[in-house]
LORO-837142 format. One line per field, with one value per residue (C-alpha): residue in one letter; x, y, z. Coordinates in nm, 4 decimals. Layout:
BEGIN
resn: (A:...)
x: (X:...)
y: (Y:...)
z: (Z:...)
//
This chain:
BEGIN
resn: (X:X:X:X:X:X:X:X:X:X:X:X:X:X:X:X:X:X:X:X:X:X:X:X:X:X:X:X:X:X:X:X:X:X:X:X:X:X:X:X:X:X:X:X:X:X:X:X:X:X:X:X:X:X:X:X:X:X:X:X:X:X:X:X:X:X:X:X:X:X:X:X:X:X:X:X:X:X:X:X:X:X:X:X:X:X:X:X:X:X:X:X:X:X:X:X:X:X:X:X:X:X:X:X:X:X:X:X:X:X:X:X:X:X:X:X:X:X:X:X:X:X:X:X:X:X:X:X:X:X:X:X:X:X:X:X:X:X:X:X:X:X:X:X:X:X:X:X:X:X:X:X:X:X:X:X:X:X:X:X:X:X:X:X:X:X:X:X:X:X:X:X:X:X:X:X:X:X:X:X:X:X:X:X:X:X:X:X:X:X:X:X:X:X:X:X:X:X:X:X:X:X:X:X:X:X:X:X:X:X:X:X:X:X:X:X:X:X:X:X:X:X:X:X:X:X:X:X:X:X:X:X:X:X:X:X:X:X:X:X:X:X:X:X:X:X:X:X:X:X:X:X:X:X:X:X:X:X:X:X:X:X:X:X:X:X:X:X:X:X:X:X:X:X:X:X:X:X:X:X:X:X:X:X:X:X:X:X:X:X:X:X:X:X:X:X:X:X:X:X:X:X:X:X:X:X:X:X:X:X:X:X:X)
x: (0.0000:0.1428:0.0101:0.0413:-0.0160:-0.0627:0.0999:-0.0533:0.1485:0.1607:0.4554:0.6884:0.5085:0.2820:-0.0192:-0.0590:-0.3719:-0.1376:0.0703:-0.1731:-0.3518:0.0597:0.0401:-0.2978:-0.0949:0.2012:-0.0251:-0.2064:0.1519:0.2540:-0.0417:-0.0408:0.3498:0.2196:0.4528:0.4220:0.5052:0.4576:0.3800:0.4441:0.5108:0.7318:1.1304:1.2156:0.9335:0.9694:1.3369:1.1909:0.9599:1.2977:1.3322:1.0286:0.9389:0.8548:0.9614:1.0265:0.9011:0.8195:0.8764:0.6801:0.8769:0.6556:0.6732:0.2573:0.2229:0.4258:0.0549:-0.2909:-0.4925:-0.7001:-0.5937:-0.2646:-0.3076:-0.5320:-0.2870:0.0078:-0.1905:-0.3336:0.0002:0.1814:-0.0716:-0.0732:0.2477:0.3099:-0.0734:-0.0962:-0.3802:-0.4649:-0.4176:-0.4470:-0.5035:-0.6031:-0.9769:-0.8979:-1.0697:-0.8165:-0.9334:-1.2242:-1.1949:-0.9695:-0.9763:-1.3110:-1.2131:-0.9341:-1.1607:-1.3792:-1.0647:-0.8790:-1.2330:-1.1049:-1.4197:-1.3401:-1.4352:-1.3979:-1.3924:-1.2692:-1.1819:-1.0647:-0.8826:-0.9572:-0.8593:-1.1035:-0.8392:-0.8866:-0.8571:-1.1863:-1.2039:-1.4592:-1.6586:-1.9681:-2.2734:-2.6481:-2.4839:-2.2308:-2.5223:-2.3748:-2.0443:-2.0291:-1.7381:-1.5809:-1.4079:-1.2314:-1.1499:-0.7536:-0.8248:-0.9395:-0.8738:-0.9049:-0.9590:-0.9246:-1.0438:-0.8431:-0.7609:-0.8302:-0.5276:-0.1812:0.1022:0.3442:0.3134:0.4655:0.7914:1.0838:1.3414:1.5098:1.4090:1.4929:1.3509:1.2941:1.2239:0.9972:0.8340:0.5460:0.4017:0.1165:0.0165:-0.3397:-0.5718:-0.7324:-1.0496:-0.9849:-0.8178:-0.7891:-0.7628:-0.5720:-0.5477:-0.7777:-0.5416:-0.6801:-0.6958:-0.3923:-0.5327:-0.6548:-0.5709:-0.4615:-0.5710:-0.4554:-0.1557:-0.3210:-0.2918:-0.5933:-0.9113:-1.1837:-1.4401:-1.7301:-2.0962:-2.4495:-2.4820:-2.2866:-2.5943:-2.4307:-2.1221:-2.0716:-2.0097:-1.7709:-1.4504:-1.5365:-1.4631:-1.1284:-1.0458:-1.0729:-0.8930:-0.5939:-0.6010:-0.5752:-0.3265:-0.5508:-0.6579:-0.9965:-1.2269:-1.6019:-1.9234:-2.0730:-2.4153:-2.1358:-1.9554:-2.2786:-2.3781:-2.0638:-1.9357:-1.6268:-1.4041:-1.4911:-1.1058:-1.2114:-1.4952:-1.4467:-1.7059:-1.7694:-1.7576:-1.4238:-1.1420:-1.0513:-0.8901:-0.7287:-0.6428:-0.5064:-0.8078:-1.1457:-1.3300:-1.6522:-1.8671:-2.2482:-2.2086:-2.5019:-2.3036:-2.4686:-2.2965:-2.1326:-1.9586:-1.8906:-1.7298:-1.4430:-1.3557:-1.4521:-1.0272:-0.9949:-0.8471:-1.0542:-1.3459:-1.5095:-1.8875:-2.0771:-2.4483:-2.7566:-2.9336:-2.9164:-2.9895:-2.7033:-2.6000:-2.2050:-2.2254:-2.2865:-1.8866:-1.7502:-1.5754:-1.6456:-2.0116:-2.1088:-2.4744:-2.5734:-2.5681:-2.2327:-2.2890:-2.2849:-2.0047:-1.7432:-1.6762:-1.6512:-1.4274:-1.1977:-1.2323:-1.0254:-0.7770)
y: (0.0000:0.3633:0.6692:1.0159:1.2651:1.6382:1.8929:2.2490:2.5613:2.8896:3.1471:2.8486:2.7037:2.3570:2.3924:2.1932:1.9691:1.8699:1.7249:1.5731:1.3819:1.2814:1.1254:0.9879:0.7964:0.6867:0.5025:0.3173:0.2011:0.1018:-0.1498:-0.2556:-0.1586:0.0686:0.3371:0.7103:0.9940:1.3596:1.5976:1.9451:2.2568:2.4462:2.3492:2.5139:2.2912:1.9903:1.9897:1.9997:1.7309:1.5229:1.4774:1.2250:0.8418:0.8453:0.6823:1.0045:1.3981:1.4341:1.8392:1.9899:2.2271:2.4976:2.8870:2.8264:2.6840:2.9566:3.0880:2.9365:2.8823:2.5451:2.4943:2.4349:2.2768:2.0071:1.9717:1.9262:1.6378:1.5115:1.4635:1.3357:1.1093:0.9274:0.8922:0.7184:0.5284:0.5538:0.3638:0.5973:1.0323:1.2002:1.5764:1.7717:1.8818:2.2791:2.5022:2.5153:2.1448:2.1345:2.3961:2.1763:1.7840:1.7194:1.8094:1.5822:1.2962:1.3402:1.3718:1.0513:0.9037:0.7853:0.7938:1.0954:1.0350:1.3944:1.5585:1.1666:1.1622:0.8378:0.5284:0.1226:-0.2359:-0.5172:-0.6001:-0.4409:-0.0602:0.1726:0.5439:0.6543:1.0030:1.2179:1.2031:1.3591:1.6682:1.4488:1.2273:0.9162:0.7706:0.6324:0.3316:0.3163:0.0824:0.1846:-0.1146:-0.0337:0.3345:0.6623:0.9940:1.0918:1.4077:1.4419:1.6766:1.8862:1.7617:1.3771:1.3141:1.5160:1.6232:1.5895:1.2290:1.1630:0.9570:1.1120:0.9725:1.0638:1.0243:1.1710:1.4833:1.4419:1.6969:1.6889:1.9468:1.9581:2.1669:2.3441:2.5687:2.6171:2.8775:2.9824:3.0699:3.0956:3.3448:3.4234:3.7124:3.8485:3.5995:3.6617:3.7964:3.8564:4.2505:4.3239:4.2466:3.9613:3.6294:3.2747:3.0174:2.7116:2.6016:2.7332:2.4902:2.5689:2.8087:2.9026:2.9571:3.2316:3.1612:3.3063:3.1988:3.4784:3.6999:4.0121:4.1566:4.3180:3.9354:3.8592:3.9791:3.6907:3.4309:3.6282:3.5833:3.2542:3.2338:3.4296:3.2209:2.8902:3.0543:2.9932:3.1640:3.3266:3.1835:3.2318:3.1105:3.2608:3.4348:3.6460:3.7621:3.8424:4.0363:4.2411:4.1255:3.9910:4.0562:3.7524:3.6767:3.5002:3.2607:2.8933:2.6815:2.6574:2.9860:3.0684:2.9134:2.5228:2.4429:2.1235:2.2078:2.0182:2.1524:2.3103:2.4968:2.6140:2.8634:2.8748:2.7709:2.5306:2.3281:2.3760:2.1580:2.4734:2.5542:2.1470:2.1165:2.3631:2.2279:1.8930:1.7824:1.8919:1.6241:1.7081:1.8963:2.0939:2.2286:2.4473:2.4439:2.5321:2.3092:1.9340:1.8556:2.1043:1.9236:2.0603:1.7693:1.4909:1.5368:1.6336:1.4709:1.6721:1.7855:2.0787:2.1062:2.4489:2.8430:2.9946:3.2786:3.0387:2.8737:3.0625:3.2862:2.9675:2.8213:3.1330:3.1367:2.8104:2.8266)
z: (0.0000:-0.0751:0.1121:-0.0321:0.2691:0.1459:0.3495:0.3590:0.3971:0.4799:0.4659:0.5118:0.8027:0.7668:0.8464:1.1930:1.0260:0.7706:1.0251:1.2234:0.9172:0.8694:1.2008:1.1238:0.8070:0.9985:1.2323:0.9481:0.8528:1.1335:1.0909:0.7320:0.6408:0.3947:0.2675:0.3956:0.1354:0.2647:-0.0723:-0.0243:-0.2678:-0.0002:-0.0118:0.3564:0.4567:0.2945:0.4365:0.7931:0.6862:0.6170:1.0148:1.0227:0.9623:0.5842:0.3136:0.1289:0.1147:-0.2330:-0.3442:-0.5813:-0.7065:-0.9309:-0.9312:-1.0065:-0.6812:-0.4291:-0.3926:-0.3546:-0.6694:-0.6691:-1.0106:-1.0419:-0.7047:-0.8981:-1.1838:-0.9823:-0.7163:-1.0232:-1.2427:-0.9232:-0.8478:-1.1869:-1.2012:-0.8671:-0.8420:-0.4811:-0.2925:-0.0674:-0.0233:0.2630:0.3783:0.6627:0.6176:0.5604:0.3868:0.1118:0.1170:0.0699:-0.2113:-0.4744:-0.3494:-0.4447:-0.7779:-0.7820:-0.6559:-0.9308:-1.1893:-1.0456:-1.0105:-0.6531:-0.3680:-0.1104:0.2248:0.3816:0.7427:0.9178:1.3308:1.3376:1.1604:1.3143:1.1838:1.2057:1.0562:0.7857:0.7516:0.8424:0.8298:1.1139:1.0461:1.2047:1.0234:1.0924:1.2649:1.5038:1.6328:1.4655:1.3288:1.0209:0.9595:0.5704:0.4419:0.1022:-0.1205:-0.2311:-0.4050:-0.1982:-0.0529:0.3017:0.5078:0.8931:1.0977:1.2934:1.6450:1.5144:1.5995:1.7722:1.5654:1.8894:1.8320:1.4830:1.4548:1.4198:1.1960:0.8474:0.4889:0.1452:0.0035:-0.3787:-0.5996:-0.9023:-1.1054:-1.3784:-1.6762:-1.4817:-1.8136:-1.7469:-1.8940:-1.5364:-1.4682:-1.0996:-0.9796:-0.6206:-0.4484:-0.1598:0.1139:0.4078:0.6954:1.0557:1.1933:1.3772:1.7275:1.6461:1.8607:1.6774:1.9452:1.7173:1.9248:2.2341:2.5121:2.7507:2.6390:2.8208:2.6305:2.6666:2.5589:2.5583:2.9206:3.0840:3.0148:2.9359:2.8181:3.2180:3.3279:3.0620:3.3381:3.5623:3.3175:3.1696:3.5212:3.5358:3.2197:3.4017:3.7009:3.4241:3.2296:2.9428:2.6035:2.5969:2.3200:2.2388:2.0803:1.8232:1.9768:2.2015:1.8801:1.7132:2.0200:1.9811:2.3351:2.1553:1.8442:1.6006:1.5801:1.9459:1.7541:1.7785:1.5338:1.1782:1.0865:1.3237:1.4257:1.4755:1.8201:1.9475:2.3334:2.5962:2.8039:2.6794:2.9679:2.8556:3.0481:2.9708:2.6224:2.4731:2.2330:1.8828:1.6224:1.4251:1.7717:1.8480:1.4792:1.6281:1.9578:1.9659:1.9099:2.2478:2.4683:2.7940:2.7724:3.1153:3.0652:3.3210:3.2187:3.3660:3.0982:3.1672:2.7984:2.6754:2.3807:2.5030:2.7673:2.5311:2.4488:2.7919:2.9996:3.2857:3.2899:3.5971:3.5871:3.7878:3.7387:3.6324:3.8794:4.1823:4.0813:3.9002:4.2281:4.4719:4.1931:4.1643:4.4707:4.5189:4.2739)
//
């Protein structure tokens, strides 16, 4: 079996999803001895990519690909991957992915199963996914051809292998008459916060009640040492800049701990945080869909217990 793992970049940085999807491929050959190639258009990165447990980084090396453009991102993934008939690809599930690789599904007529959390063997290999908004998982098994997404916080980057591999380079004729042509890339305003590496958040939600009650919990946050995050009702009601949102229309977290303060859990906000690997909920609502996924569940009113809690610590 021969894995192709994409690696996403960003002003010579991979993109942390990338990586973890990369673990999410080592693992599978650890149990089937298939091979693990990393495929990335960036040379600084592909040379830090050397330093892990892959058969090779493969470097795609293209002027048309220094910037975004799901075109010659297509091309490239498409020419690569008939020429080395892999069984399986492999990507984080970005937005930049799910722009271009269901393209490239449909052009290598190979099934896509997007948006994963999970691999198993029974003993053979299944990829395990949320369906009907996170109620269910769905198990797929992929018979020898495919392409995979995973979601961000499926699995940690921390825990890839470390070893040494070749980086070979390869290039392609990318002349395309485009008729996409991005624009500038979104950047956030300058005081904006990046809570993608952050290690504990505590998040704000509706709950608090008004924007006056929204110091308690940043004290909380201080006392935790912990990056403030927030649901999306308190953005709309203008309690917080959106560069705090966490959900499906904001920002993807993967935290060691995820302390959430009167926040109901609607699947756009679950979609963002649900990586997390220990989850904390204080909810006055016992069927707060937010304590489905936590591991630590504190039914009751914020306002009795943050102060005995801060209080404590």
């Amino acid at each position: 079996m021969k894995i192709l793992c994409f690696i996403q970049t960003l002003d010579g940085n991979a993109n942390n999803n990338s990586l973890e999807s990369l673990c999410a491929a080592q693992e599978i050959s650890k149990n089937n001895g298939a091979e693990v190639h990393a495929v990335v258009f960036d040379k600084s990165v592909a040379d830090k990519l050397s330093g892990y447990q892959l058969n090779s980084v493969i470097y795609v090396n293209n002027e048309e690909l220094n910037n975004y453009n799901p075109e010659y991102y297509l091309k490239a993934l498409e020419m690569l991957s008939n020429d080395l008939n892999p069984n399986l690809l492999i990507f984080g599930h970005s937005y930049e992915t799910r722009d271009w690789v269901p393209r490239l599904s449909a052009r290598l007529d190979k099934a896509f199963v997007s948006d994963c959390t999970k691999i198993i063997f029974e003993p053979e290999l299944y990829f395990i996914r949320p369906i009907y908004q996170a109620k269910l998982n769905e198990k797929i098994k992929l018979n020898g051809q495919g392409i995979v997404s995973f979601q961000a916080g499926s699995y940690s980057s921390d825990n890839i292998s470390s070893g040494s591999c070749n980086v070979n380079e390869v290039s392609f004729d990318l002349s395309l008459n485009l008729t996409v042509r991005p624009g500038e890339r979104f950047k956030d305003s300058a005081d904006g916060v990046d809570l993608s590496n952050a290690e504990v958040i505590v998040s704000i939600g509706r709950g608090v009640g008004k924007v006056e009650n929204i110091d308690m919990v940043k004290s909380l946050a201080e006392k935790l040492n912990a990056q403030i995050g927030a649901s999306r009702p308190v953005v709309d009601a203008g309690w917080l800049d959106h560069s705090y949102q966490i959900g499906s229309s904001g920002q993807t977290v993967s935290p060691k701990l995820y302390f959430s303060v009167g926040i109901s859990g609607a699947i756009q906000h679950l979609v963002g945080m649900k990586g997390a690997k220990s989850i904390i909920a204080i909810n006055k609502d016992p069927n707060a869909p937010i304590f489905e996924i936590s591991d630590y569940a504190v039914l009751g009113d914020i306002f009795e217990i943050l102060p005995k809690l801060l209080e404590e610590l």
